[in-house]
N, C-alpha and C positions, 0 to 999 in steps of 0.2 A: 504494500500500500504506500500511498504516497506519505514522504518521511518528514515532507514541510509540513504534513498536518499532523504528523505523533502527537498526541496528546499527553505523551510521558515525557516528565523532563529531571531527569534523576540531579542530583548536585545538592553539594551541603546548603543548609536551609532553600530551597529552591520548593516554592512552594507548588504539590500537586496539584494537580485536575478538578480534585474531590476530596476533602478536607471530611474523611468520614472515621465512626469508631471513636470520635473526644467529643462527643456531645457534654458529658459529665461535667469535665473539668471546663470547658467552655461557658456551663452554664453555672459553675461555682462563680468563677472569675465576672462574668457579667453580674452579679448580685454582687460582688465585692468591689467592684467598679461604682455602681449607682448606689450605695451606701455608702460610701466616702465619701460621694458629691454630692451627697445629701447629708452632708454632718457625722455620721453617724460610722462607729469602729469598726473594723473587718477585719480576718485575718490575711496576709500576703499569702502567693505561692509562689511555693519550689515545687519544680515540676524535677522529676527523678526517670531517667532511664536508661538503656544501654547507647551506644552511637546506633544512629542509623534510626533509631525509633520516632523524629520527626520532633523533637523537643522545642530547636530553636525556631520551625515553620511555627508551632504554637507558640513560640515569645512573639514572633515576629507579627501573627496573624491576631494577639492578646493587644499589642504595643498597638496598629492599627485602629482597633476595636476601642482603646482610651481615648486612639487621637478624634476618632470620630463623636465622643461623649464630652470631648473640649478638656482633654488631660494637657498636662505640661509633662512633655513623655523625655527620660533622659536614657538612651539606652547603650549599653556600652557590652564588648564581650573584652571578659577577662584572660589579659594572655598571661603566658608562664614568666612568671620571674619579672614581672613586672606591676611596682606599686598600684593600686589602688586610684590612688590622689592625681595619679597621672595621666586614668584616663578616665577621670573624674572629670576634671578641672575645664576642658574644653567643652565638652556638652554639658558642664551648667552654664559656662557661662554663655553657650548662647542662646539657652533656654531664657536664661535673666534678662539676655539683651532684648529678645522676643517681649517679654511681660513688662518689660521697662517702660515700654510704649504704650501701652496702655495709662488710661483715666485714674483706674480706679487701681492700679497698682504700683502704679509707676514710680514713687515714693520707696515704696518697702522691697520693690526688685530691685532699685538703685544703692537702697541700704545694700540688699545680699550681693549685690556687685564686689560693695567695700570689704565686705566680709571675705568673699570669693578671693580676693586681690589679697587680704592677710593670711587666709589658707593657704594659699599658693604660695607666697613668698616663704611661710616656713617650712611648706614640704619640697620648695625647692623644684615647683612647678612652674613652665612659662603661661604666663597670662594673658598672650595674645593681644591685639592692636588696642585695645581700650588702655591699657597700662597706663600709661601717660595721663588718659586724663579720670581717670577715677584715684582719689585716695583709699587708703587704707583702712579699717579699723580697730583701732588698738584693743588686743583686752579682747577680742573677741574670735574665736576659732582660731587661734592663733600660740598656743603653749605647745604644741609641734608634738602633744598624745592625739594619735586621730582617734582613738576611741570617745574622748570629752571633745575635741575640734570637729571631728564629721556631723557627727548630731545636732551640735552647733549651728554649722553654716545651714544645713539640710532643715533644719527646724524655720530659721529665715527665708530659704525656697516657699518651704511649703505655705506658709503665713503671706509671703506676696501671690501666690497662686490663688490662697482661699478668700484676699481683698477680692482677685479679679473672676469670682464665683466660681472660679477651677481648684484642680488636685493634682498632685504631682503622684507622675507612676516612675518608679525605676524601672527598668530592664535589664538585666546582669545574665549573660550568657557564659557558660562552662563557670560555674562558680566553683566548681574544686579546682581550680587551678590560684583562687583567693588564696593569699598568708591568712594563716589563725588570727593574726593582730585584723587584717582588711574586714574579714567578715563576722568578727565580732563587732566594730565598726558599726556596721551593715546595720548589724542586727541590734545593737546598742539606741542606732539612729530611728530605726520603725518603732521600736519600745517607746521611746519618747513621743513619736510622734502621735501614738495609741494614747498615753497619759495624757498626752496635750490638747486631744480631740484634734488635730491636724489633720488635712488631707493628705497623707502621702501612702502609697504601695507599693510593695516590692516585689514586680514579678522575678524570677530568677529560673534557671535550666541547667541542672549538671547529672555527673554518674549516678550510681545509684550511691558511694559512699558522703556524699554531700547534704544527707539527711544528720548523720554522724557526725560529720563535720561541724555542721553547724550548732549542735548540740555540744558539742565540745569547746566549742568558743564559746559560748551563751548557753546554761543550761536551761533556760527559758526559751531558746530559739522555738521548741515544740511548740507550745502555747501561742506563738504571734504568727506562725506560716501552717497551711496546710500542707502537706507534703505530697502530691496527688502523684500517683505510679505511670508513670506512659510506658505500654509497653507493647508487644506484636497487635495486632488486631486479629480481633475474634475471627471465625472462617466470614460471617455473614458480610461483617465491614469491608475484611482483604475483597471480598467476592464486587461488594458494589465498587470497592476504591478502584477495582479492575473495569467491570462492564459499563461504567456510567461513564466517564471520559469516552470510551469509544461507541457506545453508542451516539454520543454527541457529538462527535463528529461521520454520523450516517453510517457505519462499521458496526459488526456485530464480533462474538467470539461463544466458540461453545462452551457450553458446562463442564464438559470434561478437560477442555483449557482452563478452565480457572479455577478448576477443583486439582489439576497438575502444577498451576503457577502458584496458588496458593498452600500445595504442598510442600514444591521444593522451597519457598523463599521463608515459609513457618510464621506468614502473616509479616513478616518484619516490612515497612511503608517502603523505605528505601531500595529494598531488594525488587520488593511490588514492582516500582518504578521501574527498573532497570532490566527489569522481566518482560514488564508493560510494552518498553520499549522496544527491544528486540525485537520480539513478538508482531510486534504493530510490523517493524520496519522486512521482517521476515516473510508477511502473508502476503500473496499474490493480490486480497479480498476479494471481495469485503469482508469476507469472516475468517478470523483468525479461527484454527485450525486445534487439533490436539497435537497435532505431528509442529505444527507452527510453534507452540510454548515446549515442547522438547527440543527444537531444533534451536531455542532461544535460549535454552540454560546453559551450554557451550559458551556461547558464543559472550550471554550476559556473565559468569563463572569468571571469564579468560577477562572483561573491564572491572571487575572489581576487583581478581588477582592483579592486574598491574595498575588501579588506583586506587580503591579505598582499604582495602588492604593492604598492598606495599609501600604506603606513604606511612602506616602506624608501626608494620615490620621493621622498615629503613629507621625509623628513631632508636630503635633497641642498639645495645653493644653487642659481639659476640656473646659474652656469660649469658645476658638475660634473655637473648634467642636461645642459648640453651635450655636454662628455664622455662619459656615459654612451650619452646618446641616438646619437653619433659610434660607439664599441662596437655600438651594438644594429645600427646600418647595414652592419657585417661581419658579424653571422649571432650562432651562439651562440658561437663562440669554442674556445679562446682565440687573442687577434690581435696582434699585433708591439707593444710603444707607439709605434714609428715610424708603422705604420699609422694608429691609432687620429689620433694628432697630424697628419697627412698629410688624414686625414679631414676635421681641423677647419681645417687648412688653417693650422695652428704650426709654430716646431719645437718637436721635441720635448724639449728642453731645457726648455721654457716652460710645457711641460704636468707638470713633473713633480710638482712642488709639486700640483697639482692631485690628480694620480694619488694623492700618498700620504696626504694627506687622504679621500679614497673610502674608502682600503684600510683606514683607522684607522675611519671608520664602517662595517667589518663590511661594501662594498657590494661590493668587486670585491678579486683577489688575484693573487700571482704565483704561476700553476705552477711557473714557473722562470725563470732572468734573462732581461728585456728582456721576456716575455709576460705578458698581463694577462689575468682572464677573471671572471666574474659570479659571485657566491659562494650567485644566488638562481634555480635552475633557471629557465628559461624565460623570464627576465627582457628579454631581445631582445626576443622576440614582445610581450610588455606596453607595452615603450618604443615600439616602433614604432606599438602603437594608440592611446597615450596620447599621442603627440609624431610623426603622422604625418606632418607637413609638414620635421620635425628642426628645429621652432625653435628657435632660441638657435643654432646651430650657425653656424661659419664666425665 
């Protein structure tokens, strides 16, 4: 079929056809939306899942969703090994310069300019073309603990946003890649702004260990976020996230096609896509085939072995594809770390350092203590064809 009309467009947050299987959390988030901006406390989400399961298409499709209820949206993803305040500091401040202009605000976002410009100078953040001509505020978000300074200036955001009858939403994408210090922060800042009756929310998207995380900074984080699971879709959803894109563009696909794509891909959205896509670009049509979504798992298999799998492989060192590849030998998981170490033929005292280095690259996590498991669907099956002999192992 013709490939200018694929209705699949697989790629990190790229968002599907058919946004189906998160009615749930969608419709948590929209009640936690309109009770903010209407005065009134809510709790934040962290949305929790493996990669590929479509986490950041919902920040991204939740951040939309605010901007159209009149949020003041600040959204940011969090890289590795890099402060907080640094990528902080440029989207507020032009959220501020936004609200500055207004009537009814424009006072109190001028104030959190000043504030902005005292953050920034002791976190040692540039503050962009306004420097010059805003002062500073002494005394204020400014003693350089961001745990008392974020809350701070965040607290003046939010109070210029609820002059101009708005709410401020964060958006924080891969938050386990946050310092303890950054996302206690975080989560220090919504507390207050709970106490304060302020409008402000904190959507956020990471692994599944960022539930933990966050509880470990703040043991009150539980109480102020919901922590809502994304994870494969049900058979019913994978089934429409398939047939309703191509039905809409005048193509059909059989039941035993998408009862085969949604077997091999285990409902995962991302895989869906990539399946989708093949599939579409494979069929002579207008109906995608059974022989069409078999001839498509090849073909899709061979683009994620050399992209979305070899790009989290290639970060590893030797050791830890050994490790890994040790994991991929017990199946998908999740496996003991005694096992795993047993495997490589350590103990497991000696693997651990190992271990938590993985976990800090985003590659593997703990469900729960002493078990490890792959944070990249399907990531066994890749190790084993990419490392079928287990070298490095032992």
């Amino acid at each position: 079929m013709d490939p200018r009309k694929n209705p699949f467009t697989p790629g990190a947050g790229s968002p599907p056809p058919a946004l189906t299987g998160r009615e749930a959390i969608l419709a948590n988030a929209d009640v936690a939306l309109d009770r903010v901006l209407d005065g009134r406390n809510s709790q934040s989400l962290m949305l929790l899942g493996l990669r590929g399961v479509g986490k950041t298409v919902l920040l991204n499709h939740l951040a939309d969703v605010a901007a159209a209820k009149g949020y003041v949206n600040v959204v940011i993803e969090s890289p590795e090994d890099q402060p907080l305040a640094r990528s902080l500091v440029p989207k507020l401040r032009a959220a501020l310069y936004r609200l500055s202009r207004s009537e009814k605000a424009g006072d109190l976002a001028r104030r959190s300019l000043s504030v902005l410009r005292s953050f920034a100078a002791v976190f040692k953040v540039s503050f962009g073309e306004l420097e010059l001509g805003i002062e500073p505020e002494p005394g204020t978000a400014d003693s350089g603990n961001l745990e008392a300074d974020l809350p701070e200036l965040l607290l003046t955001v939010a109070e210029a946003a609820k002059a101009d009858e708005r709410a401020v939403a964060l958006f924080v994408d891969e938050v386990q890649y946050l310092s303890e210090a950054d996302l206690a922060a975080l989560v220090v800042s919504v507390h207050r702004a709970s106490q304060k009756r302020l409008p402000l929310l904190m959507f956020g998207a990471g692994l599944p260990q960022t539930a933990g995380l966050a509880g470990e900074a703040k043991s009150y984080a539980e109480r102020l976020f919901q922590f809502p699971e994304v994870g494969a879709l049900a058979p019913e959803a994978a089934a429409m996230a398939l047939r309703g894109p191509i039905v809409a563009e005048g193509a059909e696909i059989e039941d035993a096609a998408i009862l085969s794509i949604v077997e091999q891909t285990k409902g995962y959205p991302y895989f869906l896509q990539e399946w989708g896509q093949q599939a579409w670009n494979l069929a002579a049509g207008p109906i995608i085939s059974l022989a069409d979504a078999r001839a498509a798992a090849d073909v899709a298999i061979a683009g994620l072995d050399a992209s979305f799998f070899r790009v989290r492989f290639d970060r590893l060192t030797p050791k830890e594809k050994a490790y890994v590849r040790a994991m991929a030998e017990l199946g998908p998981g999740p496996h003991r770390s005694g096992d795993i170490a047993a495997k490589l033929g350590k103990p497991v005292e000696n693997c651990a350092p190992l271990r938590t280095g993985i976990i800090k690259k985003g590659m593997i996590y703990s469900p729960q203590h002493g078990d490890t498991a792959f944070t990249v669907p399907m990531f066994d099956a890749f190790m084993r064809r990419t490392m079928p002999e287990g070298l490095g192992m032992g």
